[in-house]
C-alpha positions in Angstrom: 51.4 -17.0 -29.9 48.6 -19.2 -28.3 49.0 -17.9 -25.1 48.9 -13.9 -26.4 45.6 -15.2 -27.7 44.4 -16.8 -24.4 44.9 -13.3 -22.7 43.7 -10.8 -25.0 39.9 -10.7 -24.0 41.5 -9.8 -20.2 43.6 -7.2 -21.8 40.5 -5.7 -24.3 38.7 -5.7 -20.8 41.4 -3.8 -18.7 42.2 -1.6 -21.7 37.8 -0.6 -21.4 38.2 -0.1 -17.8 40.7 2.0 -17.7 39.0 4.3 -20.5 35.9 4.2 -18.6 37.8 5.6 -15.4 39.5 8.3 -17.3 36.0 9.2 -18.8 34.2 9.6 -15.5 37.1 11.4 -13.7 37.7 13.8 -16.6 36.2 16.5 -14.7 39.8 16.5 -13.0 38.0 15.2 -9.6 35.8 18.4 -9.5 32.6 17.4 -7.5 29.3 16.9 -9.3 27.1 20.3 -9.1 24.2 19.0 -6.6 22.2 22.2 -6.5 22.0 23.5 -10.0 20.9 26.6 -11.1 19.3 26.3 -14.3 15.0 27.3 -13.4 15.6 28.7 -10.0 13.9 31.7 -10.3 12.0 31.0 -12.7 8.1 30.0 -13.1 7.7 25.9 -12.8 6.7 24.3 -15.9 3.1 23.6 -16.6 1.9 19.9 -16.6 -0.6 17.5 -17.3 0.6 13.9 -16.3 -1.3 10.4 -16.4 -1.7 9.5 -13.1 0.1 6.5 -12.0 -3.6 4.9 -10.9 -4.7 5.3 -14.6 -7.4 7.6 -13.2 -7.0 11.7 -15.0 -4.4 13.7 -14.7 -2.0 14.9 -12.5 -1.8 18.9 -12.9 0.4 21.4 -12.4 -2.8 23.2 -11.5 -3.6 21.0 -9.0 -0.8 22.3 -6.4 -1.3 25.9 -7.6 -0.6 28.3 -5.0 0.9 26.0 -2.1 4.6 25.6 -1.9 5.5 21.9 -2.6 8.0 19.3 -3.5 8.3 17.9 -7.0 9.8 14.7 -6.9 11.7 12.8 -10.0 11.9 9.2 -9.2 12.2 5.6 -11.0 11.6 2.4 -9.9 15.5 1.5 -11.5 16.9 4.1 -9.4 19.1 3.2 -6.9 19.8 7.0 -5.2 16.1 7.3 -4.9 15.8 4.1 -3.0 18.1 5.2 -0.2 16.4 9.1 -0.5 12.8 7.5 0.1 13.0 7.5 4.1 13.8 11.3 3.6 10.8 11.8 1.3 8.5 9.7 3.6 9.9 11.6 6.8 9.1 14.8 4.9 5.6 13.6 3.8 5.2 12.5 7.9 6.1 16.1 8.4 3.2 17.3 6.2 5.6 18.4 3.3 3.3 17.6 -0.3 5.4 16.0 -2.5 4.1 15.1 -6.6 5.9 12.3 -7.1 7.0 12.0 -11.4 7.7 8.9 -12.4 10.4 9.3 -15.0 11.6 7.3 -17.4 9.3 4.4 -15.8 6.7 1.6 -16.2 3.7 2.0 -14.4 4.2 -1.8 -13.0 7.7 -0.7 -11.8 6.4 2.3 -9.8 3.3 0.7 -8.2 5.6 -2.3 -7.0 8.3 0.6 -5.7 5.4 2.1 -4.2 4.1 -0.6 -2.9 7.4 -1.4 -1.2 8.9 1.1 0.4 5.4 3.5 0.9 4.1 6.3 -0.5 5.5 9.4 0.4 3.6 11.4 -2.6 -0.3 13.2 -2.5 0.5 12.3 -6.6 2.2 10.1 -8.8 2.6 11.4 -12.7 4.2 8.9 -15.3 6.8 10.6 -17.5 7.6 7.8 -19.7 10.0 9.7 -22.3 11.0 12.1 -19.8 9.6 15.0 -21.5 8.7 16.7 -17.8 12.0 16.1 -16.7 14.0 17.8 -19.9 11.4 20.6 -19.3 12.8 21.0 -15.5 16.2 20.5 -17.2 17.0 17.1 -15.6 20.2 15.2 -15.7 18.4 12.0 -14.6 16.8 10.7 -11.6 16.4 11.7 -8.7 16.0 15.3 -8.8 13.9 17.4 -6.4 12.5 21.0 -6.8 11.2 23.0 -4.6 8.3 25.4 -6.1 7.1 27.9 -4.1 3.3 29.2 -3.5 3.9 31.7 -6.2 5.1 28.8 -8.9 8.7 29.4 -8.9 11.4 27.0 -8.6 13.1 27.9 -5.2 15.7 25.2 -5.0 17.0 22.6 -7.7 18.6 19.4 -6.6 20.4 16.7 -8.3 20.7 13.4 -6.5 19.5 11.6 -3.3 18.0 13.7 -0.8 20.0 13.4 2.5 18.7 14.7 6.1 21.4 17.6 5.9 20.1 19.0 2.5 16.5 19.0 3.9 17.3 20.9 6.8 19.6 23.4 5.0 18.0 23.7 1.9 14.5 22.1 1.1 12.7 23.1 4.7 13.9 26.8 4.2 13.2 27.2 0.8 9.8 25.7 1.5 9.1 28.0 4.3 10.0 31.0 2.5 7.5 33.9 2.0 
């Protein structure tokens, strides 16, 4: 009976594992939807962030009329560490991207920032995410293209790679 007892955390731990694999894969394997549909089309939401630098706002109105990037990013994210080269490639490229900080400490960003380099003209602190469920984000990152006319061109959900910037993101961007 001891020895039962001596293995039962190992069991209650494989017995967690193997519900937390059937959880995840209960999509039956289907991939993730990467480009979602949800404000394509539509008008971008209107904002009014705290700038990262503490110093006014970063506004919606700001970036009225040019076609840009908006950029949902944390410092805890993992996928958005290995989509920053794309960002700062796209930046190097002349591409204007607001950076949002969601879900973030200021302390965090600046140090990510600080880091890996600044591919953003502004950073905007969404600390509850309130942006981000306004843009109808999953999590972090997403990037939307809005166009000069302030609709959302293209939606996407995870780290930007150099294939999705060259068949989605430049095009949309370039758009009339």
């Amino acid at each position: 009976m001891n020895r039962i007892l001596a293995f039962a955390p190992i069991i209650v731990l494989v017995v967690i594992a193997a519900i937390g694999g059937f959880m995840l894969r209960r999509n039956d394997g289907a991939p993730r939807e990467k480009f979602a549909a949800g404000m394509v089309g539509q008008m971008a939401p209107s904002y009014a962030l705290s700038a990262l630098n503490g110093e006014g706002l970063v506004t919606s109105d700001a970036v009225r009329g040019r076609a840009h990037l908006i950029n949902l990013f944390a410092s805890w994210c993992t996928p958005c560490r290995a989509e920053h080269p794309q960002l700062m490639a796209l930046r190097a490229q002349g591409v204007e991207i607001v950076g949002v900080a969601y879900k973030d400490e200021a302390a965090d960003t600046e140090r990510f920032v600080s880091e890996l380099g600044n591919p953003y003209s502004a950073i905007g602190m969404d600390p509850e995410g309130r942006l981000g469920l306004e843009f109808g984000a999953t999590g972090a990152p997403e990037t939307y293209v809005i166009g000069a006319d302030g609709t959302v061109r293209v939606m996407y959900r995870g780290a930007l790679t150099p294939e999705i910037i060259e068949q989605q993101i430049l095009p949309a961007l370039n758009a009339r």
